[in-house]
C-alpha atoms as a printed R data frame, in Angstrom:
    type eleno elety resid chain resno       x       y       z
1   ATOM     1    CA   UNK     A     1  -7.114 -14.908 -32.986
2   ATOM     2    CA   UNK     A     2  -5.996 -11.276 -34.443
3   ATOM     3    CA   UNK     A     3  -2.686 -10.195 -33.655
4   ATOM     4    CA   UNK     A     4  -1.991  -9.076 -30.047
5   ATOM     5    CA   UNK     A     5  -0.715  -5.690 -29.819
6   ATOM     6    CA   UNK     A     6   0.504  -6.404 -26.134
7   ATOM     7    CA   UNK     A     7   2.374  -9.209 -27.484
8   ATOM     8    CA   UNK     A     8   5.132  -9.928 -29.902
9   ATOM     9    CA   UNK     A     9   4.726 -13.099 -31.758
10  ATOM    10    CA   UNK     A    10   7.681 -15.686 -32.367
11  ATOM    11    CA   UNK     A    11   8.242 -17.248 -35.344
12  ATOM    12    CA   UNK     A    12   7.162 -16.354 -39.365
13  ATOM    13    CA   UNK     A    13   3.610 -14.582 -40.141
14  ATOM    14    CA   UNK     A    14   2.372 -17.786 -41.661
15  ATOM    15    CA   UNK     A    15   2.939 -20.216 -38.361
16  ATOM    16    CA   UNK     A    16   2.375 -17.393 -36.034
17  ATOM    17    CA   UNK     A    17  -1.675 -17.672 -35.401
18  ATOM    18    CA   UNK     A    18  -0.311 -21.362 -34.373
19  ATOM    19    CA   UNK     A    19   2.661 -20.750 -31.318
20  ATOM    20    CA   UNK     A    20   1.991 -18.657 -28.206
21  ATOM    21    CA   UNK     A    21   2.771 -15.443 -27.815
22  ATOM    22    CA   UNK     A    22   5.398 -13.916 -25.619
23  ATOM    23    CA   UNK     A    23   3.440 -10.900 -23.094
24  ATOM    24    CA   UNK     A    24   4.902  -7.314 -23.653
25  ATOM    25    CA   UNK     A    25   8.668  -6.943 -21.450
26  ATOM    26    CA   UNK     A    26   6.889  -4.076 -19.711
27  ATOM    27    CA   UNK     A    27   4.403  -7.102 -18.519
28  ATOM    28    CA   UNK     A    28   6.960  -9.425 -17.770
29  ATOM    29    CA   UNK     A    29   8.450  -6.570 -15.475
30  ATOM    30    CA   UNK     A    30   4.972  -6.302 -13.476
31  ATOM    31    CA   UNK     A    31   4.582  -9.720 -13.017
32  ATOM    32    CA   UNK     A    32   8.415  -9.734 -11.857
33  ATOM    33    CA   UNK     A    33   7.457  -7.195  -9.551
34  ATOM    34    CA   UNK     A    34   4.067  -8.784  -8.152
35  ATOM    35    CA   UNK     A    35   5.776 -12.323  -7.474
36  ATOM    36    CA   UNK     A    36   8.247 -10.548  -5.474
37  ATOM    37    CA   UNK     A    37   5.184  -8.570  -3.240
38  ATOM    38    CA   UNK     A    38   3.050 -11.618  -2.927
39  ATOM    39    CA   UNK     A    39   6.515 -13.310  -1.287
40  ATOM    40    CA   UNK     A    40   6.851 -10.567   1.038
41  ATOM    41    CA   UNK     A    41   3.440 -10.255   2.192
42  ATOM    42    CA   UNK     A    42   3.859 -14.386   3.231
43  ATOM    43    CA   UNK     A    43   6.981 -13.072   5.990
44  ATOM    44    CA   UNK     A    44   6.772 -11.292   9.179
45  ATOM    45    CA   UNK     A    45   6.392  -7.806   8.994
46  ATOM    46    CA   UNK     A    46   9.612  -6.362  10.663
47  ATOM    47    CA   UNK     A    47  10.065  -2.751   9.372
48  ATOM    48    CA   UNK     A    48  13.036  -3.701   7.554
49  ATOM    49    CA   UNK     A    49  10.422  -6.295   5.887
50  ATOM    50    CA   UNK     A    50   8.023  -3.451   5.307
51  ATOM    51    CA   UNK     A    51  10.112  -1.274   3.992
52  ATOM    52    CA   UNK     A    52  11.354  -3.960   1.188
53  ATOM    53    CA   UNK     A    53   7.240  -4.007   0.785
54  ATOM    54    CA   UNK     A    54   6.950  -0.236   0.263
55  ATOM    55    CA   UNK     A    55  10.231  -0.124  -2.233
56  ATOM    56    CA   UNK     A    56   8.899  -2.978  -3.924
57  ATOM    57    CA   UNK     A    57   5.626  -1.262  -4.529
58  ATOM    58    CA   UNK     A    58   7.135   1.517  -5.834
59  ATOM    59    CA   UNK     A    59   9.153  -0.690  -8.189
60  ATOM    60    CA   UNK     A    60   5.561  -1.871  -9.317
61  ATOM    61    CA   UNK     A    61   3.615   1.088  -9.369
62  ATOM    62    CA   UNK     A    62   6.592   2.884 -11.614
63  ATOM    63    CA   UNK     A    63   6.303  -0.296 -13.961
64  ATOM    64    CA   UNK     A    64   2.374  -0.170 -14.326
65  ATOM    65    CA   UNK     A    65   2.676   3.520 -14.869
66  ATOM    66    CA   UNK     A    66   4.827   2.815 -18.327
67  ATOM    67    CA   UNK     A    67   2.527   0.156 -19.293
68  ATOM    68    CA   UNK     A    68  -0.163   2.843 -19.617
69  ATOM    69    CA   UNK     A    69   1.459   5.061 -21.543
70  ATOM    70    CA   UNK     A    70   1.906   2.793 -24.277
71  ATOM    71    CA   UNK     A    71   0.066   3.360 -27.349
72  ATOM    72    CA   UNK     A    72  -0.531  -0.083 -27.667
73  ATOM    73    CA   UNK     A    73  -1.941  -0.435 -24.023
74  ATOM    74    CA   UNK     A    74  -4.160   2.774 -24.694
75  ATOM    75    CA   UNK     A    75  -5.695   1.305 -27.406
76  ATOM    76    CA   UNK     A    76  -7.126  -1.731 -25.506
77  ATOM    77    CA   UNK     A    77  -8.650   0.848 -22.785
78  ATOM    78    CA   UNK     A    78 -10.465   2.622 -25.963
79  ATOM    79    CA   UNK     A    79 -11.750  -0.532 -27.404
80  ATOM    80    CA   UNK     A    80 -12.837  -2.099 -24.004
81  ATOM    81    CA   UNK     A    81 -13.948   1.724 -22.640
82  ATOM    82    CA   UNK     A    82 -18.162   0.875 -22.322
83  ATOM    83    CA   UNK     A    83 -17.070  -2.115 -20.412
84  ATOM    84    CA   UNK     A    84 -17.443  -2.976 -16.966
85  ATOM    85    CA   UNK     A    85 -13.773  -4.072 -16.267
86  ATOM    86    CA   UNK     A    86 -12.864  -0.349 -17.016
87  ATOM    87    CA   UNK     A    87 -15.181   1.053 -14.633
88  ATOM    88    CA   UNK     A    88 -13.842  -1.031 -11.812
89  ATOM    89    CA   UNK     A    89 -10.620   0.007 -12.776
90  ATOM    90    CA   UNK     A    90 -10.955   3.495 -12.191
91  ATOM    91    CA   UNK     A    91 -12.957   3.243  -9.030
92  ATOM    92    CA   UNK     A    92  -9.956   0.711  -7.451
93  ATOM    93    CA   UNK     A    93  -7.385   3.602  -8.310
94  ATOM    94    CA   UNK     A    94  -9.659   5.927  -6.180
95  ATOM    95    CA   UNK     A    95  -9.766   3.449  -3.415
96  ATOM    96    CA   UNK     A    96  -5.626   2.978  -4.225
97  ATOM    97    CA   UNK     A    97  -5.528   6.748  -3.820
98  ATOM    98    CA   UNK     A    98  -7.877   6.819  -0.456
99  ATOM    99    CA   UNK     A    99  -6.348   4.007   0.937
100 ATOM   100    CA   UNK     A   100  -2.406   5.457   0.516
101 ATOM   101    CA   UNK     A   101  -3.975   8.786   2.021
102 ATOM   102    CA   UNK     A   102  -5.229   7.414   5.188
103 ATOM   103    CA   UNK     A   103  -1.409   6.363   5.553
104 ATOM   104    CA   UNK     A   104  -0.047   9.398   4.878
105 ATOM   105    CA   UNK     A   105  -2.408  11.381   7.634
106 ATOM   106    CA   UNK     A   106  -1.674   8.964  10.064
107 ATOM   107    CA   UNK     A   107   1.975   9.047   9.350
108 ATOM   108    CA   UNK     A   108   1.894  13.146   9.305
109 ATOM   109    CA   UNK     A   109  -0.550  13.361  12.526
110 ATOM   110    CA   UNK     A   110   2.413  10.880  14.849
111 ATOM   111    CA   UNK     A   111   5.268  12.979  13.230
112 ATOM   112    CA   UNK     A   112   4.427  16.198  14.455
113 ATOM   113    CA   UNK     A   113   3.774  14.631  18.169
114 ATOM   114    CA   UNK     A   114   6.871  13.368  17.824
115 ATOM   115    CA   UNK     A   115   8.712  16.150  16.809
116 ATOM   116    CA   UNK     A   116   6.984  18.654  19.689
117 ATOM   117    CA   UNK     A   117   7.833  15.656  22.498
118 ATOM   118    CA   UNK     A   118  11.066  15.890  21.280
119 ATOM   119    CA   UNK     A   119  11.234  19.167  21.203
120 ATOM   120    CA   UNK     A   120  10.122  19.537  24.361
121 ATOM   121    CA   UNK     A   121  13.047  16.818  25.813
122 ATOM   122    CA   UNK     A   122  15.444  19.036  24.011
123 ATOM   123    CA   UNK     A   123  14.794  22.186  25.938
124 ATOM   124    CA   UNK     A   124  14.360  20.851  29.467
125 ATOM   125    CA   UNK     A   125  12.049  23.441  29.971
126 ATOM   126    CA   UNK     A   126   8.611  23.079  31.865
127 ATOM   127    CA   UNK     A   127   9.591  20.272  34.186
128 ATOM   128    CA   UNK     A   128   8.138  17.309  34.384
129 ATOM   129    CA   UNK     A   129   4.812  18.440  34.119
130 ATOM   130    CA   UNK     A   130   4.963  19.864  30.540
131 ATOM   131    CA   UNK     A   131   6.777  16.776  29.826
132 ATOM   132    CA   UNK     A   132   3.947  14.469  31.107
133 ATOM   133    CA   UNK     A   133   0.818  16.379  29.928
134 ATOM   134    CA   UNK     A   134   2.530  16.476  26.030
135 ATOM   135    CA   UNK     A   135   3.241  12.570  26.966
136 ATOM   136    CA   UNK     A   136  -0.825  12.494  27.050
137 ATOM   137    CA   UNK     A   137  -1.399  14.726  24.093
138 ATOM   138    CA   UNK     A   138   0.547  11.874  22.311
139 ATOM   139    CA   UNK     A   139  -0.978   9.085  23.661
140 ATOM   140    CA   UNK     A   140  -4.415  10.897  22.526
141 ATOM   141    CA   UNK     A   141  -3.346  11.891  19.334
142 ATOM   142    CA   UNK     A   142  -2.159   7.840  18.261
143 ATOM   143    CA   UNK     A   143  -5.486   7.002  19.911
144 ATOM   144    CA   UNK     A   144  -7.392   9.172  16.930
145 ATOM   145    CA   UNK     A   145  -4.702   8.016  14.581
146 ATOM   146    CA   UNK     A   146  -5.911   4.647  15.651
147 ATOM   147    CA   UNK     A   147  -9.268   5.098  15.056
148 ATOM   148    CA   UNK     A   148  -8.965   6.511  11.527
149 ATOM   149    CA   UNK     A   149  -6.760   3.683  10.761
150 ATOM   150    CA   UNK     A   150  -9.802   0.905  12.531
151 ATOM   151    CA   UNK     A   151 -12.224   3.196   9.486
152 ATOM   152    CA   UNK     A   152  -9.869   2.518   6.639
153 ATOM   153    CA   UNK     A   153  -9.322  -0.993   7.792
154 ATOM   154    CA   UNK     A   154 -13.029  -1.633   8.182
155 ATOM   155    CA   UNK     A   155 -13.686   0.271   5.047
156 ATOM   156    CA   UNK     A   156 -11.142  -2.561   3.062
157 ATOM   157    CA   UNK     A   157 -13.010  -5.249   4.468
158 ATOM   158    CA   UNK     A   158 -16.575  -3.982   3.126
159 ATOM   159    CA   UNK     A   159 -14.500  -3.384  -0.225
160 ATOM   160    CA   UNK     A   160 -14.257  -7.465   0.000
161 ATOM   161    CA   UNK     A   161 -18.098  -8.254   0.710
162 ATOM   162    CA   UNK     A   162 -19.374  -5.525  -2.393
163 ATOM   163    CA   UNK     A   163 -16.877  -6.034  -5.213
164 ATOM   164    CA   UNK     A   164 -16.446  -8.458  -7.381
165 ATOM   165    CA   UNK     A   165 -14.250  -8.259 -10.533
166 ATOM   166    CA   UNK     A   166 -16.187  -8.877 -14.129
167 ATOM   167    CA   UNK     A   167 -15.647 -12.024 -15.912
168 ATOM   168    CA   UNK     A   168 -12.844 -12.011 -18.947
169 ATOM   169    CA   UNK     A   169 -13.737 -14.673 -20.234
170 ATOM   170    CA   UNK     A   170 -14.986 -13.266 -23.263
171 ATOM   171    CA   UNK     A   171 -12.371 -11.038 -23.872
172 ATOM   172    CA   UNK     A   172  -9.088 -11.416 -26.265
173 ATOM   173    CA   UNK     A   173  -5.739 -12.905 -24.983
174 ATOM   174    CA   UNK     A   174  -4.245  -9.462 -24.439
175 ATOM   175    CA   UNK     A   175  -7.207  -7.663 -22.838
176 ATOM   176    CA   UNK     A   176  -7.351 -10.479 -20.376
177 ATOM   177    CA   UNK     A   177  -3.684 -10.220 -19.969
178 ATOM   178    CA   UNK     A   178  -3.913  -6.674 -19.257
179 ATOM   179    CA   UNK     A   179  -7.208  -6.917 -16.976
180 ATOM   180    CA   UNK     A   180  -5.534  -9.325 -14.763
181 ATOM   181    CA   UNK     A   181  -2.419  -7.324 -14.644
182 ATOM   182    CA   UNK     A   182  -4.033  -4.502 -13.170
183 ATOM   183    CA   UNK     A   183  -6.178  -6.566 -11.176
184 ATOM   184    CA   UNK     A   184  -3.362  -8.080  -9.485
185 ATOM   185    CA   UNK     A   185  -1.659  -4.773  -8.784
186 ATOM   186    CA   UNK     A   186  -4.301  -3.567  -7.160
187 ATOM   187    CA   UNK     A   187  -4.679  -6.424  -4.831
188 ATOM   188    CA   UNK     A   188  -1.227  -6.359  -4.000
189 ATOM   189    CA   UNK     A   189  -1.441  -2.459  -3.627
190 ATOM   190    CA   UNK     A   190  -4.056  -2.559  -1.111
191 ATOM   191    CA   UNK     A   191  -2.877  -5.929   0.738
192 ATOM   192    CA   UNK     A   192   0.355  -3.288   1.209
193 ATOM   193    CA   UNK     A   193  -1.316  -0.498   2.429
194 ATOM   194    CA   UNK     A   194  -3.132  -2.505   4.864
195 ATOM   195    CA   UNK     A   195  -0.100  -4.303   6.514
196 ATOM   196    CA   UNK     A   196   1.695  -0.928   6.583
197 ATOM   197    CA   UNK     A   197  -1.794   0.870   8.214
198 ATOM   198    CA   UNK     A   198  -1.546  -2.123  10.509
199 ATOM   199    CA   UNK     A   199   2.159  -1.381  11.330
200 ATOM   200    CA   UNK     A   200   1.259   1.740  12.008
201 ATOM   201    CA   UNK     A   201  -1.447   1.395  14.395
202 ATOM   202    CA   UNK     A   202   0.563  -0.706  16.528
203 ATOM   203    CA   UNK     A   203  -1.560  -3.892  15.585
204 ATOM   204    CA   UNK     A   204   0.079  -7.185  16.830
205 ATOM   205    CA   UNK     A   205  -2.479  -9.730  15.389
206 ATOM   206    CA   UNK     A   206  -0.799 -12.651  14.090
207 ATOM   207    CA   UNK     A   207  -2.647 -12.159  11.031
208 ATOM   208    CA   UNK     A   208  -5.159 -10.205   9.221
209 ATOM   209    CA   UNK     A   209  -8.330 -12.058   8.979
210 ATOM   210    CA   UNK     A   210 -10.068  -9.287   7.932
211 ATOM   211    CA   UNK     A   211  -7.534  -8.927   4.426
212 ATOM   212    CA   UNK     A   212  -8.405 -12.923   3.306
213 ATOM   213    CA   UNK     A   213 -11.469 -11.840   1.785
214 ATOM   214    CA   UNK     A   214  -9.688  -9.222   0.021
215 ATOM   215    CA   UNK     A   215  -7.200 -11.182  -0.958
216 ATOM   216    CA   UNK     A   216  -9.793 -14.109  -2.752
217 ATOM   217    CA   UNK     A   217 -11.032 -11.118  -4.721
218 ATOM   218    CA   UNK     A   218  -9.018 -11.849  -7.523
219 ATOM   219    CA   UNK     A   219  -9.408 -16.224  -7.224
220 ATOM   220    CA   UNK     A   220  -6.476 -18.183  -7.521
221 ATOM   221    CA   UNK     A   221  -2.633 -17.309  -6.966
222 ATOM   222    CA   UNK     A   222  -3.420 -13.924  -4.974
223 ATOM   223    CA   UNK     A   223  -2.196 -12.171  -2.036
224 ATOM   224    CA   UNK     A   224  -2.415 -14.461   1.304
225 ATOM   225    CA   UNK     A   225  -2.583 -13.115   4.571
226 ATOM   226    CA   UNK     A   226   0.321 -10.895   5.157
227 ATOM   227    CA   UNK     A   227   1.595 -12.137   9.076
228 ATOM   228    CA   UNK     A   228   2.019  -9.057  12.045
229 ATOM   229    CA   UNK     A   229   3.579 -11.033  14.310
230 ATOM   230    CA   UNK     A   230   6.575  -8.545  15.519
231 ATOM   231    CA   UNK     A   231   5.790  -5.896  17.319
232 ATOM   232    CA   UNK     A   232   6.147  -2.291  15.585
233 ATOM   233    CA   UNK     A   233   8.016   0.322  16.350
234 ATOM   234    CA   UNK     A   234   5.171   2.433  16.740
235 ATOM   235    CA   UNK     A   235   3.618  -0.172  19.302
236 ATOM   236    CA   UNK     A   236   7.244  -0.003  21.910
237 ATOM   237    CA   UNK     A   237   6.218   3.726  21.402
238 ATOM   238    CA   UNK     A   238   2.877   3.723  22.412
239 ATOM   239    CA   UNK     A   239   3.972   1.279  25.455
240 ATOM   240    CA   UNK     A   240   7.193   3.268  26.286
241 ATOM   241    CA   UNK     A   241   4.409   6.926  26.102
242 ATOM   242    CA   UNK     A   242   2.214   4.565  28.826
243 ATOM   243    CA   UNK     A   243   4.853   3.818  30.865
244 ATOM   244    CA   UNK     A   244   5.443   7.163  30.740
245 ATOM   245    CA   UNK     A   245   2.614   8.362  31.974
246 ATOM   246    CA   UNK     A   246   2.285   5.574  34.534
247 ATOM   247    CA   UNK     A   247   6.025   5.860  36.371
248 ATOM   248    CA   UNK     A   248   6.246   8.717  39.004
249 ATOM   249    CA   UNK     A   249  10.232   8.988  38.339
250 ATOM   250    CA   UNK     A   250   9.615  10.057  34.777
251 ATOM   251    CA   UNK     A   251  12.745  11.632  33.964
252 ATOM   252    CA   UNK     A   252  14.611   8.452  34.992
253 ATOM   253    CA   UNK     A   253  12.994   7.074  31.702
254 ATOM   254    CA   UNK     A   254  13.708  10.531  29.588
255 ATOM   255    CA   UNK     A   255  16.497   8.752  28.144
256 ATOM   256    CA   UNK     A   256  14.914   5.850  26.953
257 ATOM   257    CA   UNK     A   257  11.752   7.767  25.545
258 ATOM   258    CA   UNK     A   258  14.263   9.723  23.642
259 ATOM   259    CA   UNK     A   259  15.772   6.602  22.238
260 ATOM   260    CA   UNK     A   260  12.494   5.590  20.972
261 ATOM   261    CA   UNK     A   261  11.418   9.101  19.438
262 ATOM   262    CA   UNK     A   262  14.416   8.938  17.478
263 ATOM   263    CA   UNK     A   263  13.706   5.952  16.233
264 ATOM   264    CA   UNK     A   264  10.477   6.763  15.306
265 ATOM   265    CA   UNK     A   265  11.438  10.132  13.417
266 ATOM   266    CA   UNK     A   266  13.559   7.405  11.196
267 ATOM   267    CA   UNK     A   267  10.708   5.247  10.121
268 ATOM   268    CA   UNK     A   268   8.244   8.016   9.918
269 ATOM   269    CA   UNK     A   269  10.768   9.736   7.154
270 ATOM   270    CA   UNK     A   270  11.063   6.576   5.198
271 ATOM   271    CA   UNK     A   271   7.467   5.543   5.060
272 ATOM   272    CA   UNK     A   272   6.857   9.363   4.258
273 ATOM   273    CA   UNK     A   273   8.615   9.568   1.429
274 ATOM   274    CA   UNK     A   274   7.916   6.171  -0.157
275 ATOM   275    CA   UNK     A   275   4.218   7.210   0.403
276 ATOM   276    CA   UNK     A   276   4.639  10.162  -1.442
277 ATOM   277    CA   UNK     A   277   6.397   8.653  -3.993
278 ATOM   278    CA   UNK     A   278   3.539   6.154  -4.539
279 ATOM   279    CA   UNK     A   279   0.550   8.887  -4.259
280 ATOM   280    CA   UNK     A   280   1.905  11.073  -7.024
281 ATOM   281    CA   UNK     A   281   2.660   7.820  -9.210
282 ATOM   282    CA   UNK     A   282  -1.167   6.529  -8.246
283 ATOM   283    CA   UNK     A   283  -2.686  10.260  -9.430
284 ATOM   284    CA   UNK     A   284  -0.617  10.286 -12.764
285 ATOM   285    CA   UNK     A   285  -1.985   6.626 -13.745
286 ATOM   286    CA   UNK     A   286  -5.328   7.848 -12.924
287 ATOM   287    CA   UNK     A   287  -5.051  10.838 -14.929
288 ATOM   288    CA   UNK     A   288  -3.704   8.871 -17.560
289 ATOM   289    CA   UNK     A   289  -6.805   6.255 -17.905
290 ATOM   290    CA   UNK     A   290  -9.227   9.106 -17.784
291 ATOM   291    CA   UNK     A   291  -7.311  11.044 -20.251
292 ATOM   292    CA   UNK     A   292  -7.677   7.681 -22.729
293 ATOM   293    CA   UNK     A   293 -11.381   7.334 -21.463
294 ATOM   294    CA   UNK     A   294 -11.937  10.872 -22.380
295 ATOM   295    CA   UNK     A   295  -9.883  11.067 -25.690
C-alpha cells in the first residue's frame, strides 16, 4: 500500500510497507473525543449530563475542524472529490447546520418569554391579570416551540429511512480512516442535537426510539439510544406555567414561578452559547470542504 499521508509510519523505510501504521494525533484526538460522547449519550440526561454532552461536542467539533485544515487531509478530499462519500459529506454538514438551528430558535423563542414573564413579576404592575394572560402567551409560545422541535425530530428520523453511507471498501487505509471519522462525528453530532431538542421540548420518553435507526446508520460501535428519563427543566416549567394558569390564588405561587424562570434564564444562557459556539465551528468546516472541492 503507498504511504499514508494521514499516518506516520513506525519503524525504517524498508520494513515499513510491513507494520501498521499509527492514525494522525489530530485523529487520535477525535476518536478520544467520540468515545467520550458515545459514553454520555448511554446516561440519563440530567442537564448537568447535557451540558458535559454539549462541551464535549464542542471539544469534537474544534478537533475535526483542525483535521481539515491539514494539507494532508485536503489532499484526500481532492483525490476522492467525484466520489460519493464526499457528496454525503457535505449534505450531513447542512443537515449538522439545520439541525443545531432548530435548537437555537427554540432556545431564542423560550428566552424572550422568559425574560418578558419575568419582567413582568419584576414590576408588579397589571395585577394578576397581565400576569396570567402572559402565563398563556408562554404556554402558547413552548407549544409552537414544541411543534418545530416534533418537525426537526421527525425530519431526523426520515434522515434514517433515505440515507445510507457509501461503501469504503475500496478505498485506501487513510481515506477509510478519514471517511469513518467524519462519519462518526456526524452521528454523534446529530444523536446530540436530538437529546438536547428533546430536553428542550420537555420530552420525558425513556428513550428515543425514533434516534435507533439513526444511530445503525453508521453499523457497528455507533451511538445507542441516548436515555430521557429525568425530567427537564424546561418540562417543571411548562408544568409550574399550567399550574399557573389552573390555581385561582396565583400570586401565592409568584414565588415559586420566579424560582423556576430563573432557573431557566441559567440553562437557556449555557445551551445558547455552546450552540453558538458549535454553529460558527459547523459553517467554517463547511466552508472549508467546499473551498477544497472548489480549489
Amino acid at each position: 500500500m503507498a504511504s499514508s499521508p494521514l499516518n506516520s509510519k513506525s519503524g525504517s523505510h524498508g520494513r515499513s510497507n510491513s507494520l501498521p501504521s499509527r492514525p494522525h494525533p489530530l485523529i487520535l484526538k477525535c476518536n478520544e473525543h467520540l468515545e467520550s460522547l458515545r459514553a454520555s449519550n448511554e446516561t440519563s440526561s440530567s442537564l448537568s449530563n447535557l451540558r458535559h454532552k454539549v462541551g464535549g461536542l464542542q471539544d469534537l467539533i474544534e478537533c475535526v475542524e483542525k483535521l481539515i485544515q491539514l494539507p494532508l487531509t485536503q489532499d484526500v478530499f481532492l483525490h476522492e472529490c467525484q466520489e460519493n462519500w464526499v457528496d454525503e459529506l457535505l449534505d450531513g454538514s447542512l443537515r449538522l447546520l439545520d439541525v443545531c438551528t432548530s435548537a437555537k430558535e427554540a432556545l431564542l423563542h423560550t428566552k424572550e418569554c422568559t425574560r418578558e414573564l419575568q419582567s413582568i413579576i419584576r414590576r408588579k404592575r397589571g395585577g394578576e391579570v397581565e400576569l396570567t394572560a402572559e402565563v398563556k402567551k408562554f404556554l402558547t409560545s413552548r407549544k409552537v416551540v414544541k411543534k418545530a422541535i416534533s418537525k426537526a425530530l421527525a425530519n431526523l428520523n426520515s434522515i434514517s429511512k433515505s440515507c445510507n453511507f457509501s461503501s469504503t471498501a475500496d478505498k485506501d487505509h487513510r481515506t477509510v480512516a478519514l471517511i469513518s471519522l467524519l462519519q462518526d462525528v456526524e452521528v454523534v453530532t446529530l444523536s446530540t442535537f436530538q437529546t438536547l431538542l428533546q430536553f428542550i421540548s420537555g420530552s420525558t420518553r425513556s428513550k428515543s426510539n425514533n434516534w435507533l435507526s439513526i444511530s445503525k446508520l453508521i453499523q457497528p460501535k455507533r451511538v445507542g439510544c441516548s436515555l430521557v428519563a429525568d425530567e427537564s427543566e424546561f418540562a417543571q416549567l411548562d408544568a409550574a406555567l399550567q399550574s399557573f394558569v389552573c390555581k385561582t390564588c396565583k400570586f401565592e405561587d409568584t414565588n415559586n414561578l420566579q424560582n423556576h424562570l430563573e432557573k431557566m434564564e441559567s440553562c437557556i444562557q449555557d445551551f445558547e452559547e455552546g450552540l453558538e459556539f458549535l454553529f460558527r465551528r459547523l459553517i467554517k468546516i463547511r466552508v472549508s470542504l467546499l473551498n477544497i472541492l472548489n480549489h
